[in-house]
Each structure stands twice: as structure tokens, then as C-alpha cells.
Phi, psi and omega in degrees: 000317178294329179312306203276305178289355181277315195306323200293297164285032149301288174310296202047012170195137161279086168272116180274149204224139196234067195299125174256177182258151176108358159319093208297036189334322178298318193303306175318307161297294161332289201261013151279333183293311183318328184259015164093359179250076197278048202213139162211172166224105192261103191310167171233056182278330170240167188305329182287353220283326199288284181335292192295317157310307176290351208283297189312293176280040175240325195264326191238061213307335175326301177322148156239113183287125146238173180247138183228130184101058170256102192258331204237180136327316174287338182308303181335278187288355168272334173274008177250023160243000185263334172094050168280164177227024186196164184224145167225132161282128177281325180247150155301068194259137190239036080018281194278316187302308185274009187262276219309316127359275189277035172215019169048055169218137170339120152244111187254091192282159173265148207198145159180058166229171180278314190287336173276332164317267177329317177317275203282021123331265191314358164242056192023033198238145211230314201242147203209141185303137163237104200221145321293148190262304178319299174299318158321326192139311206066238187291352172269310180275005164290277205314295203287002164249010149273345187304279179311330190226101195255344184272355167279128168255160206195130158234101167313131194226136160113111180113266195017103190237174151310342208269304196271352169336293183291304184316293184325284176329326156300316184294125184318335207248006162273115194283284201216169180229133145268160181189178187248001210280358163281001195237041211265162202292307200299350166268317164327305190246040140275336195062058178266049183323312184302282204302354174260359176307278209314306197293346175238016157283311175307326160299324191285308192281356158252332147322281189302022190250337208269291212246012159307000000 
């Protein structure tokens, strides 16, 4: 778990991918590791979602794969046979929580009330998906739920741009932030490859600008 949360604020910014079919995964990995991101999260919202996982961590061993948009139980164990090494929830289902638990692989469910905060709390879980954060408050309500929760960490996912990327990223209770705009689809599914190099050397480089 620490290895992975290490990889993770490492990373400071998580691109999530949402995979159609005829998706190129390896390449699609090859060129986030180029651009300085060795890390993603691939939903399982399409029929691709699985395919593309195993595709990435089979072609881009560099990679930390996770699987993301995990709503059911079975979901568990096909994405960590697929070679996810993580999990992300958009909701708290503790269900899911405890199939993960018990298959020892990282789960970061999405929450963003102070009573779901406490849920997972009560389930041993410290760092947690903040979803969707922008329509949520964003940096204003991450700051006000540091008070009441200084032992919680949150990596925001929804809105999340280059323009607010750093702002997050200041804030103490933030590991890493996800978003897609280093993935945008017409360059995916162009194989514009050069150009997702570029959005996640430009992501990579504001983080560490962030956290210098």
C-alpha cells in the first residue's frame, strides 16, 4: 500500500482513461512514461476497460496501472487479473471495499461528505478519492475538511486542469490529483501520440513546480 501511495504523490497527477476498442494501450502508456507520468487509471465504464489494462501492464512493465470506475465486486478481481495494482471508486460501496481489502490491493473510493469520510474511516481507509471536486467546493472545501480530518488525504478527481493543477496540489491533504485532459480523446483516438507525450510532460512539470 505504501509502495503505491508513494508511486502516487510521486506522480501528482493521475491520468485517467476511459478506453474504447482498437485502443493502442501500450503506446498510450509508452507515451505517458515519455512525458514523465508513469502511472494511469484505466475505468472500467467500457467493454475495453479490462483488455486495455492488461494490454498497458503487460507492454509497459514502467507502468502503475489502476483500474477505475469499480461499482461491483466481481469487478475486483478481474481488474487485479487483468494486472491493476489499484483500485478506484467514484462512491463509497463497502461491498467493493471489502472484496479489496481482502485481495490486499490498494482502494481509493470516492467521498465527499464529512459522513462518508467517517465511513471510511471506519474501514480503515485514510486516503480517499474526492469526487467530483470541482462541482463539490474544490480547494475550499479540501481546506475546510482538513480541519475535523488532519488524518485524511484525498486525490481530487473531476474539473481538474492545468489552469487549477497547482492550487490542488499545495494543499497539504492532497496525495495526487486525477483528471483526463493529458488523454484527450481525439488525440487517442488519432494515436497522436507525440501530443499526449507533450500534455503529460507539461502536467509532470507542473507538479514539480508545485511541490518544489
Amino acid at each position: 500500500m505504501s509502495e503505491i501511495v508513494d508511486q502516487l504523490e510521486r506522480a501528482g497527477v493521475v491520468p485517467v482513461i476511459t478506453a474504447e476498442p482498437g485502443l493502442d494501450a501500450g503506446a498510450l502508456g509508452r507515451a505517458l512514461v515519455q512525458g514523465g507520468l508513469p502511472i494511469a487509471e484505466i475505468t472500467l465504464r467500457t467493454e475495453a476497460g479490462l483488455a486495455a489494462i492488461k494490454q498497458m501492464a503487460d507492454d509497459v512493465p514502467d507502468m502503475l496501472v489502476g483500474a477505475g470506475t469499480v461499482l461491483r465486486t466481481e469487478q475486483v478481481a478481474e481488474a487485479i487479473m487483468a494486472g491493476a495494482r489499484f483500485i478506484v471508486a467514484p462512491g463509497l460501496n463497502g461491498a467493493v471495499v471489502e472484496e479489496c481489502l481482502a485481495h490486499n490491493i490498494p482502494i481509493f473510493p470516492g467521498v465527499c461528505t464529512p459522513s462518508e469520510i467517517e465511513a471510511a474511516l471506519e474501514m480503515g481507509l485514510t486516503i480517499l478519492k474526492f469526487f467530483p471536486a470541482q462541482p463539490m467546493g474544490g480547494i475550499a472545501t479540501l481546506r475546510a475538511i482538513g480541519a475535523p480530518y488532519p488524518m485524511v488525504r484525498f486525490m481530487p478527481t473531476g474539473g481538474i486542469n492545468p489552469q487549477n493543477l497547482a492550487d490542488y496540489l499545495a494543499l497539504g491533504n492532497v496525495v495526487a490529483c486525477g483528471g483526463s485532459w493529458m488523454v484527450p480523446t481525439d488525440a487517442v483516438a488519432a494515436g497522436d501520440y507525440d501530443k499526449i507525450a507533450d500534455l503529460a510532460a507539461t502536467a509532470s512539470t507542473i507538479v514539480k513546480a508545485a511541490r518544489a
